[in-house]
N, C-alpha and C positions, 0 to 999 in steps of 0.2 A: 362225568364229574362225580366223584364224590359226596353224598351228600353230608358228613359229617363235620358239625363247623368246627371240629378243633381243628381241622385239616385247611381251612379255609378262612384264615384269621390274617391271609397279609394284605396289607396295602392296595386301592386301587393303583398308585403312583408304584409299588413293586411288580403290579402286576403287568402295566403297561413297559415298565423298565426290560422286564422279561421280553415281552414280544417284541418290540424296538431293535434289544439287543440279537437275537433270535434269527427275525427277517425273514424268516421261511416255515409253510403251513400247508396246512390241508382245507382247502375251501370246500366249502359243501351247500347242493343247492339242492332242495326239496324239490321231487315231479311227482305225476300222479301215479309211476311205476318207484325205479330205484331210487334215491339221491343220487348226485351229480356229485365227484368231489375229484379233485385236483390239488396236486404238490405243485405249491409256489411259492415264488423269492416276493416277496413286497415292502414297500417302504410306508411306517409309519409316521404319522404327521407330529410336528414337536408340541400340538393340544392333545395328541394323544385320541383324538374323534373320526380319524379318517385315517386311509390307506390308499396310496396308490400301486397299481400291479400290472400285469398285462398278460392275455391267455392269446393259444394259438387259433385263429379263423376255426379249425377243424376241430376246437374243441366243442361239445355239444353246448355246452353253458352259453357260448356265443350264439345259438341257435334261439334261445327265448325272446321270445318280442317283446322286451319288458322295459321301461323307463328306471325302475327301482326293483329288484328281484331281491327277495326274502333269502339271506343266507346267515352262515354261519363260519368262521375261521379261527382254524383247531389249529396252538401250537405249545407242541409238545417239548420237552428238558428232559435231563436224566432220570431214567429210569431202571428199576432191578427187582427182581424177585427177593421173598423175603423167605427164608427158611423159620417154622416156629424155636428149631433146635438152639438159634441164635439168641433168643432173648434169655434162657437161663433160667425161665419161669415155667410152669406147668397150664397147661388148657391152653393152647394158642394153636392159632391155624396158619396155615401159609397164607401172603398174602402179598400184593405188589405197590413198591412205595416210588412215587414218580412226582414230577411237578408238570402242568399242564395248566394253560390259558382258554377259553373257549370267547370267542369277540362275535357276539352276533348284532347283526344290523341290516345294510341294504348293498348290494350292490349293481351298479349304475356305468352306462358306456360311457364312455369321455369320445368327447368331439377327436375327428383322426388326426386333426394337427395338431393335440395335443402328446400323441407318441412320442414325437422324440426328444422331448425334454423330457416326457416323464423314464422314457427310456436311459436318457443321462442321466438324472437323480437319481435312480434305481442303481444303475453302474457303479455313479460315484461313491456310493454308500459303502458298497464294497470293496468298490478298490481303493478309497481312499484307508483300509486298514490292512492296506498290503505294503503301505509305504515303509522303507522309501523307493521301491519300484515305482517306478514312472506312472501315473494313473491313465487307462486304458480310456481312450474317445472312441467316439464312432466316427470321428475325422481322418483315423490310421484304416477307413476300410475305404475301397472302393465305390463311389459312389454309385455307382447302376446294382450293385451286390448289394450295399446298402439299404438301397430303395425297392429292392427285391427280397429284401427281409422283412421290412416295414409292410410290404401289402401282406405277409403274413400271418401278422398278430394284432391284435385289437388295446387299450387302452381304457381302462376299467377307475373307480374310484370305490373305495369298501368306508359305505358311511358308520361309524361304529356304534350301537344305542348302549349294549350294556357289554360287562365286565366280567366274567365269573372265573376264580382263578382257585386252582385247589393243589397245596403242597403238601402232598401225604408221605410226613415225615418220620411217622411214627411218635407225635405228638401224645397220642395219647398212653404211650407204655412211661412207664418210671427213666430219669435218668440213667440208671443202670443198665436196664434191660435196649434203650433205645442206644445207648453209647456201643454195646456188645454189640447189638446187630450191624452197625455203622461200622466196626471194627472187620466184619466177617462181609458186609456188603462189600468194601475195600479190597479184599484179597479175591475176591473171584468175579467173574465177568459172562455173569447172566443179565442181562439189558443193554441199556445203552450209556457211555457217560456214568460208569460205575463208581469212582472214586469222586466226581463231582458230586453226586451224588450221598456218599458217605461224606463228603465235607459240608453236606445241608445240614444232614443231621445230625453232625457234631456238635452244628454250631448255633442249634437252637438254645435260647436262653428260655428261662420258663419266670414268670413273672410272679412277683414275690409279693405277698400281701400282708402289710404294716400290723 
């Protein structure tokens, strides 16, 4: 993250708005060698304090014998390399502007009959933004394949303690020089979500004192 707070001036209510909308991260869990970390889809709760997810048996994470496990869940938005050529000003270095959520807190096993609802919630979240396709059950599989998938993933809860959200938009250069770059981020496609991206930092307004 960041440490610069022009960069880190939005909303706890945008930041969770982000991750909500998002739905997919990289968990990370501290050991006494590497960190642990995993790409996953998860549903956030509508207080916005918790998360429900679910890892495979064979993931190591499942391996800690822990009631509450110290973690951290990284989720990331568009991002692009910044050329200095772009701002039209002199002394500036390259530099990369991205938006990124960091949710650290605890997470904790869920009781195993608590998988297949939380497995439905999880589902319906997404299919229900595929409509108006039909929205996908786990009633259209097989029940022995069903229950043959269930003994293979576990049921997790990610308790959330703190927030920290950083939209490096290029806040800190002049209207001019940040609208150019946003111009020039827009036509090429170095990162991810380029043009989403150019339309953050268009659309920063800078706050006007009386």
């Amino acid at each position: 993250m960041h440490p610069n707070p022009a960069f880190r001036q939005e909303t706890h209510e945008k930041n969770l708005t982000f991750v909500r909308d998002r739905g997919f991260g990289i968990l990370s869990v501290s050991t006494s060698q590497a960190p642990l970390c995993s790409h996953i889809p998860f549903l956030l709760s509508e207080t916005g304090d918790q998360a429900e997810l679910h890892l495979v048996r064979s993931n190591p994470i499942c391996r800690i014998k822990q009631d509450e496990i110290p973690a951290t869940l990284v989720v990331s938005g568009p991002h692009s390399y910044i050329s200095p050529d772009w701002y039209n000003i002199t002394d500036q270095v390259p530099t990369w502007n991205y938006v990124a959520v960091h949710l650290t807190g605890t997470l904790s096993p869920l009781p195993e009959t608590s998988l297949p609802d939380v497995l439905e919630r999880l589902s319906d979240n997404f299919e229900e933004q595929l409509l108006p396709k039909p929205v996908w059950k786990q009633s259209k599989m097989d029940p022995d394949a069903l229950e043959r998938m269930m003994r293979m993933i576990r049921p997790y809860r990610f308790t959330i303690q703190d927030v920290q959200g950083t939209w490096k938009l290029a806040q800190n250069k002049s209207d001019e020089a940040r609208l150019a770059a946003a111009d020039q981020v827009a036509q090429h496609d170095i990162g991810v979500e380029t043009e989403a991206l150019a339309a953050l930092m268009q659309s920063i307004q800078r706050k006007v004192t009386p």
